[in-house]
C-alpha positions in Angstrom: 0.0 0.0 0.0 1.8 3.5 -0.8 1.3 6.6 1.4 1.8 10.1 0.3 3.5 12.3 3.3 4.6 15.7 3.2 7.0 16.9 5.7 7.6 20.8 6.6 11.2 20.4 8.6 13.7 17.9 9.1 12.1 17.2 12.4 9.1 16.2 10.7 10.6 14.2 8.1 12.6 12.3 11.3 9.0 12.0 13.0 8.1 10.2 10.0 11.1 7.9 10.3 10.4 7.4 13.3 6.8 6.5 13.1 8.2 4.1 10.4 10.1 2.6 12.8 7.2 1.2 14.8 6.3 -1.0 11.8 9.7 -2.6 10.8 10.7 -6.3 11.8 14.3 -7.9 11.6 15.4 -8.3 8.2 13.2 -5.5 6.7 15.3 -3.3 4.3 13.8 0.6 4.1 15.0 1.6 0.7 15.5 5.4 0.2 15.2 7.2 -3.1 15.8 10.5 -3.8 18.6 13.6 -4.7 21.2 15.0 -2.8 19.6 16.9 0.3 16.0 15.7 -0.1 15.8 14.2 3.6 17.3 10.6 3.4 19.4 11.0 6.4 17.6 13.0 8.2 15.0 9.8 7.9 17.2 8.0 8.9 17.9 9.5 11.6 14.2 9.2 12.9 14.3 5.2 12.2 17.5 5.2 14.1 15.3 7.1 16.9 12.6 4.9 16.8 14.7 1.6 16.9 16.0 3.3 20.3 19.2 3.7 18.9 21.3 6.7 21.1 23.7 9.5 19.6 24.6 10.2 16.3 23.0 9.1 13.3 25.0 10.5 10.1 25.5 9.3 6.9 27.7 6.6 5.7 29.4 8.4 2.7 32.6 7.2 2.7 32.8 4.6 5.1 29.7 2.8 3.5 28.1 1.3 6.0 27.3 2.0 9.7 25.9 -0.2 12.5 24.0 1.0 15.4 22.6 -1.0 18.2 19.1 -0.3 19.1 17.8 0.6 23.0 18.7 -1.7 25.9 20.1 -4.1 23.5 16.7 -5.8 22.5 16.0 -3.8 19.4 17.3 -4.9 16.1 20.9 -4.0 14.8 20.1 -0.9 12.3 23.0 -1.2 9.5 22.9 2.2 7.6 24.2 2.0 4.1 25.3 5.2 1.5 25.5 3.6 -2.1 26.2 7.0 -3.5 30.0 5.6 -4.9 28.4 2.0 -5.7 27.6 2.3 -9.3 26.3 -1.1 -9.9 25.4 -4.6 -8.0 29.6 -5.6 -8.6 30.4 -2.9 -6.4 28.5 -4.2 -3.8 30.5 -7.3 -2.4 33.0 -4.8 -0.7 30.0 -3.4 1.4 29.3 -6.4 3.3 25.8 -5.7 1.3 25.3 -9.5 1.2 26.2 -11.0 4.6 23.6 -8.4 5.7 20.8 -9.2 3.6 18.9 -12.1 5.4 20.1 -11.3 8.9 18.2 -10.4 12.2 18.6 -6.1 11.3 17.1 -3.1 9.7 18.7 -2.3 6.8 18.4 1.5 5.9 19.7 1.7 2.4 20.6 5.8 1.0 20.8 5.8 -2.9 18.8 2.5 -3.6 18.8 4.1 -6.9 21.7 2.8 -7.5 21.3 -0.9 -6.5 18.0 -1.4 -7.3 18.3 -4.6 -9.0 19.8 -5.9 -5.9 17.0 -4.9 -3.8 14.6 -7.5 -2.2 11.1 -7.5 -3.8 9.7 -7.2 -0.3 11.5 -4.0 0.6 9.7 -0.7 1.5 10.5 1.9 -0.6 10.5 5.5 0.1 11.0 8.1 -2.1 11.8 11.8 -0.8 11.7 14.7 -3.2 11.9 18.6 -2.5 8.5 20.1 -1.8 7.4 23.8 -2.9 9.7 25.4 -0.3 13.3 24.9 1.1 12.0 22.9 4.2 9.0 20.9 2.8 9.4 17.4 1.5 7.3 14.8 -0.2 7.5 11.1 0.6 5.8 8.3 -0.2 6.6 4.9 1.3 5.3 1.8 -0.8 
C-alpha cells in the first residue's frame, strides 16, 4: 500500500522515520530514493530514533556502511548503508551488502537508486523529493 506524506522540517521528516520505525521487523530493508539533500538521512535518523538507537545518526558516505545497536540491546541492529560511490550490483561485495541481507537487522539503504536490482522485492521503498519550499518534502513509502 503506498502513502503520500509531506514533511515541513527535518524534524518532521525524522518523525516520520520514526513512526516508520514502529512497523519494521528484523530483516526488513527501508530503501530510500531520492537527490542530494531531499531528507534521506535526516529519515534515517528518525528510524534510528525509533529503533531506540542513542547518539549520532549521520551518513555513511565514505565509510559505507554504519551499524547501530538499538535501546537496551533488544532492538534490532540498524545497518545504515550510503551507495552514492556503488555504481552497480559488482560494487556491492565490498560493502558487506550480502552478509547483511537475510540477517536479524534493519537495513536503511541511502541511494537504492543505485542498486535497485539488488533490492529484495519485499522492501519498503521510500522516495523523498523537494516540496514547494526549502523545508517541505514529499515522501511516499510503498
Amino acid at each position: 500500500m503506498e502513502r503520500s506524506f509531506t514533511t515541513r522540517s527535518a524534524e518532521e521528516t525524522e518523525n516520520l522515520g520514526q513512526a516508520l520505525a514502529s512497523t519494521l521487523v528484523p530483516g526488513t530493508v527501508v530503501a530510500l530514493f531520492g537527490n542530494l539533500g531531499a531528507g534521506k538521512t535526516a529519515f534515517v535518523r528518525g528510524l534510528a530514533r525509533g529503533l531506540g538507537v542513542a547518539g549520532d545518526v549521520c551518513s555513511p558516505t565514505y565509510a559505507l556502511v554504519h551499524e547501530y545497536q538499538g535501546g537496551r540491546g533488544q532492538s534490532p541492529l540498524l545497518v545504515h548503508f550510503d551507495m552514492y560511490r556503488i555504481s552497480g550490483p559488482g560494487d556491492l561485495e565490498s560493502t558487506g551488502w550480502y552478509d547483511y541481507l537475510g540477517r536479524d537487522c534493519i537495513l536503511a539503504v541511502e541511494w537504492s537508486e543505485n542498486i535497485e536490482s539488488e533490492l529484495p522485492q519485499n522492501c519498503v521503498r521510500v522516495h523523498i523529493s523537494l516540496g514547494e519550499t526549502e523545508n517541505e518534502r514529499k515522501i511516499v513509502i510503498a
